[in-house]
C-alpha positions in Angstrom: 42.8 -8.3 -99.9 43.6 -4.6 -100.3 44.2 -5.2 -104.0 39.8 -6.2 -103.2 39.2 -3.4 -101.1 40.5 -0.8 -103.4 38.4 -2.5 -106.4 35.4 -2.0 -103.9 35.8 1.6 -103.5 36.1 2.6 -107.2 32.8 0.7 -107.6 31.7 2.7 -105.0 30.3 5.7 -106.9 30.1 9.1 -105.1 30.3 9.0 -101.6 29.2 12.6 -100.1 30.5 13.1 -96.2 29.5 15.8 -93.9 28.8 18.2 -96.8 28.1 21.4 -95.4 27.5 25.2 -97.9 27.1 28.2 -96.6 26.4 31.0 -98.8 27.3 34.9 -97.7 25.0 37.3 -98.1 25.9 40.8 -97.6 26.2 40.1 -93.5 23.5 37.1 -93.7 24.7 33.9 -93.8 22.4 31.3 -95.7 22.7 27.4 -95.1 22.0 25.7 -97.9 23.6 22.1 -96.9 24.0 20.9 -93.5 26.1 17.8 -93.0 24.6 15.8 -96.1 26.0 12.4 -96.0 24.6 9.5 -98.3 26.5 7.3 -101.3 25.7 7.3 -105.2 26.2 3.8 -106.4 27.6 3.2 -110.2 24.4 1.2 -112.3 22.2 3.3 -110.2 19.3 5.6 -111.1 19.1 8.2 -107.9 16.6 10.7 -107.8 16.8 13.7 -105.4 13.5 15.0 -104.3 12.5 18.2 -102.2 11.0 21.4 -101.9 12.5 24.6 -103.5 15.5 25.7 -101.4 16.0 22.8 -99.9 19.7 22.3 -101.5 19.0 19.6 -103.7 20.6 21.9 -106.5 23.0 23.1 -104.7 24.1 19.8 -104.0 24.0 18.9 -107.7 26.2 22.1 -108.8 28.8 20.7 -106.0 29.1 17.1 -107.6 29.5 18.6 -110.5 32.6 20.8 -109.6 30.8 23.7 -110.9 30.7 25.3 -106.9 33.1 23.8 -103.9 31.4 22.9 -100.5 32.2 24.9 -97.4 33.2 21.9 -95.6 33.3 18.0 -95.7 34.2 15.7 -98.8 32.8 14.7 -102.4 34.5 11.5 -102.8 34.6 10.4 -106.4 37.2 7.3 -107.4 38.9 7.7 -104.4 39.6 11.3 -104.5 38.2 14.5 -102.7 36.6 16.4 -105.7 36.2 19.3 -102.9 39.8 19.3 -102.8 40.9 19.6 -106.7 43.0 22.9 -107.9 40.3 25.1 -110.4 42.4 23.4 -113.1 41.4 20.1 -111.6 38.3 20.8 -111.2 38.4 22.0 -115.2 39.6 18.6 -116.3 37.3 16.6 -114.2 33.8 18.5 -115.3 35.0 18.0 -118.7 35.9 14.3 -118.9 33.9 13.0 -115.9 30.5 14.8 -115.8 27.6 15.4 -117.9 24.7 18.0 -117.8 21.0 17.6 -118.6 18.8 20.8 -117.7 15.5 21.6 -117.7 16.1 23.8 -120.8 17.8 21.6 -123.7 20.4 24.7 -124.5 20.4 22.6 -127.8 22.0 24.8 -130.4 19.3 26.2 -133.2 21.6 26.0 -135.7 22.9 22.8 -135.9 21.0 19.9 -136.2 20.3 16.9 -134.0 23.5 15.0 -134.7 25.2 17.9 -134.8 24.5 19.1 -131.4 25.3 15.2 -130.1 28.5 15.6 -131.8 29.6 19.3 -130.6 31.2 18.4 -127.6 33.2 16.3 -129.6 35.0 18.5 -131.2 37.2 19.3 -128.5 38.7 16.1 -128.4 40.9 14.0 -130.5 38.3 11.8 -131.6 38.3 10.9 -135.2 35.8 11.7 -137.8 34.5 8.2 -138.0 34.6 7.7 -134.2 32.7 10.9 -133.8 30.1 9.7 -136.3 29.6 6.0 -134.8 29.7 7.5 -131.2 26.9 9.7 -132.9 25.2 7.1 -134.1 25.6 5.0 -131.1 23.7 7.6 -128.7 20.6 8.9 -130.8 19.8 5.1 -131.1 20.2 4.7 -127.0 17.8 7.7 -127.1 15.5 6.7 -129.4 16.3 9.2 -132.1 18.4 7.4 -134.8 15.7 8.3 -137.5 15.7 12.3 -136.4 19.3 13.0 -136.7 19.0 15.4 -139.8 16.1 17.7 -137.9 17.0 20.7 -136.7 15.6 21.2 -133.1 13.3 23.8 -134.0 11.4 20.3 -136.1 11.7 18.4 -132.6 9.3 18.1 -130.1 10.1 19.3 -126.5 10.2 16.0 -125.3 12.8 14.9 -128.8 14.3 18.2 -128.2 15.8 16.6 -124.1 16.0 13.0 -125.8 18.8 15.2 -127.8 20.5 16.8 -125.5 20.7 13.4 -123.3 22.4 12.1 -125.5 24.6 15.5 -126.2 25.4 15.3 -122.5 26.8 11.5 -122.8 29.2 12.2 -126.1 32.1 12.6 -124.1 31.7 9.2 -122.1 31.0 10.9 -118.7 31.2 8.5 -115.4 28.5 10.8 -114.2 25.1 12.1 -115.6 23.5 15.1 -113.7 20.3 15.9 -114.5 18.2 19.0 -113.2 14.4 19.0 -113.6 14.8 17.2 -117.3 11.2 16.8 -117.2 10.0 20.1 -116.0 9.1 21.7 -119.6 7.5 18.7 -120.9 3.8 17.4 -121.6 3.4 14.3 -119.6 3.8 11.6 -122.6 7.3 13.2 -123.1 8.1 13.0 -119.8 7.5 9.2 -119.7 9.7 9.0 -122.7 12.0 11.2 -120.9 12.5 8.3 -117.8 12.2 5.5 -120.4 15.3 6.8 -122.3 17.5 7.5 -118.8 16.7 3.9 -117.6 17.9 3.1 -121.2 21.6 4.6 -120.3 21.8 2.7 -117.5 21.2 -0.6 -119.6 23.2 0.5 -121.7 26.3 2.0 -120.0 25.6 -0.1 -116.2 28.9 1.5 -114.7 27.5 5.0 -115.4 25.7 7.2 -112.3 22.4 9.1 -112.8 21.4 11.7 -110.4 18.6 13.5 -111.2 16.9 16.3 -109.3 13.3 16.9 -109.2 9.9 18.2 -108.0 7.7 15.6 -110.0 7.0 12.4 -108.1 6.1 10.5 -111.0 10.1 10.0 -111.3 10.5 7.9 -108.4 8.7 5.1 -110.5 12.2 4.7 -112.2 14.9 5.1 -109.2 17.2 2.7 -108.0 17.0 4.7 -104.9 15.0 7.9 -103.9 16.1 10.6 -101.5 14.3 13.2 -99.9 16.5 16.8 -98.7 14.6 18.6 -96.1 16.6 21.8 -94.5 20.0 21.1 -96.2 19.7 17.5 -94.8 18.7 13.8 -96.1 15.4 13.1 -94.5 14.8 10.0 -95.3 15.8 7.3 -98.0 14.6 4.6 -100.0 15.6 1.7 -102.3 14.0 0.2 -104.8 11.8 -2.1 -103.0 11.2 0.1 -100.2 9.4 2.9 -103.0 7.2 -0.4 -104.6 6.6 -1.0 -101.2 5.5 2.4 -100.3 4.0 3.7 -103.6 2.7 0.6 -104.9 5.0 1.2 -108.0 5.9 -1.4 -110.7 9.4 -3.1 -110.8 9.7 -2.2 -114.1 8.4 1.4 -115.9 7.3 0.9 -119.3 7.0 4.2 -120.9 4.2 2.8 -123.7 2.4 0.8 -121.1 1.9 3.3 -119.2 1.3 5.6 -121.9 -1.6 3.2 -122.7 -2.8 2.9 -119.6 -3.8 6.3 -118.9 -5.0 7.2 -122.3 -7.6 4.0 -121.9 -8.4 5.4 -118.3 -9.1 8.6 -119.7 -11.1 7.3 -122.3 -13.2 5.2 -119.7 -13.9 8.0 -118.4 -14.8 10.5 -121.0 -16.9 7.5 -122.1 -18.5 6.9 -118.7 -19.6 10.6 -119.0 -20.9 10.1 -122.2 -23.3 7.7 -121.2 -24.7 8.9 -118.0 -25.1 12.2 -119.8 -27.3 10.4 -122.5 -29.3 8.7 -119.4 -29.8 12.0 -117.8 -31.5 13.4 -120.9 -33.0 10.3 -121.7 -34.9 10.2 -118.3 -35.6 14.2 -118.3 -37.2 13.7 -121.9 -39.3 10.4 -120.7 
């Protein structure tokens, strides 16, 4: 039974207890977490919603290991990630973690495989490892036929597909991702939340946090929490967001895509014709 207990915690993803961050200030002290407890299951999408200086970045940067909490516990395969050496903490944002922003930081000069394939480089990963692990990713991103472009060729949208996929080279456990949709048109955002829904299909024991002000990214979490004054205001799971939103089970980047272009041409259409009437009964 222990031997099944201990299996049950490592599946357990991150498990965030009593988190509390205070930041100094000259002689101001500013709150940005208050006792933030909640759990971030493995095969699970979890987006973080919130207005601006609510801590739902804050809290981001402290999974991450690139800040350390004030108080209370990050509790990552049953150890305190609050509690790691700066060393530690080194090793585990390198081998454990990866980073999407909401700028791709892609680098100008290398091309799109190569910028998958940079973090790489640090490791003792062969040549043809490299290349296949390469390989492996711009196809989970949709990208295996835009691997010789250099990102300055890319779209925006392309351009975060890329640096997905640069951010899963090293085979993190964890993928953070800040805003990855803020700089995009909305047809590359939609590609955007296709291709993170595609990581977790393909890699089911990975975690996906992703923090954000758009609400369209709900329709693609596994569960949805809301931060209000350093705390979690309220949660939801997958059914409970159908439930509440209306959303589909399943997001379909091209349906959707569809969808709204035919809405919008209904309606451009729509206007079309009554305009036509109105002139047509003016000139009768």
């Amino acid at each position: 039974m222990g031997e099944n207990h201990m299996q049950k915690e490592k599946l357990r993803g991150i498990v965030i207890d009593d988190l509390f961050k205070i930041y100094k200030r000259g002689k101001i002290e500013v709150v940005a977490l208050r006792g933030l407890t909640c759990e971030f299951d493995r095969g699970n999408l979890s987006v973080i919603m919130g207005p601006s200086g609510c801590g739902k970045t804050t809290l981001l940067n402290l999974i991450g290991g690139l800040d350390i909490p004030s108080s209370g516990r990050i509790i990552f395969e049953n150890e305190n990630v609050s509690g790691k050496s700066e060393k530690e903490l080194e090793i585990y944002r390198k081998t454990k973690v990866g980073y999407v922003f909401q700028f791709m930081n892609l680098i100008p000069e290398l091309n799109a495989a190569e910028n998958v394939g940079l973090p790489l480089l640090l490791t003792n990963v062969s040549k043809r490892e490299r290349e296949n692990r390469i390989n492996e990713l711009l196809n989970v991103v949709g990208l295996f036929n835009r691997e010789k472009h250099m990102p300055d060729e890319l779209s925006g949208g392309e351009q975060q597909r890329v640096a997905i996929a640069a951010a899963l080279a090293h085979n993190p456990d964890i993928l953070l991702c800040d805003e990855p949709t803020g700089e995009l048109d909305t047809e590359s955002k939609y590609h955007i939340m296709d291709v993170l829904r595609n990581v977790l299909k393909k890699y089911p024991q990975k975690i996906v946090l992703v923090v954000t002000h758009d609400s369209d990214l709900r329709k693609i979490a596994d569960k949805l929490y809301f931060i209000k004054d350093g705390e979690i205001s309220f949660e939801l799971n997958r059914e409970e967001i159908i439930e509440k939103y209306g959303d589909s089970v399943e997001f379909n980047a091209e349906e959707t895509i569809a969808s709204e272009r035919f809405f919008k041409d209904y309606k451009e259409l729509e206007y079309l014709i009554r305009d036509k009437l109105e002139k047509f009964a003016k000139e009768k």
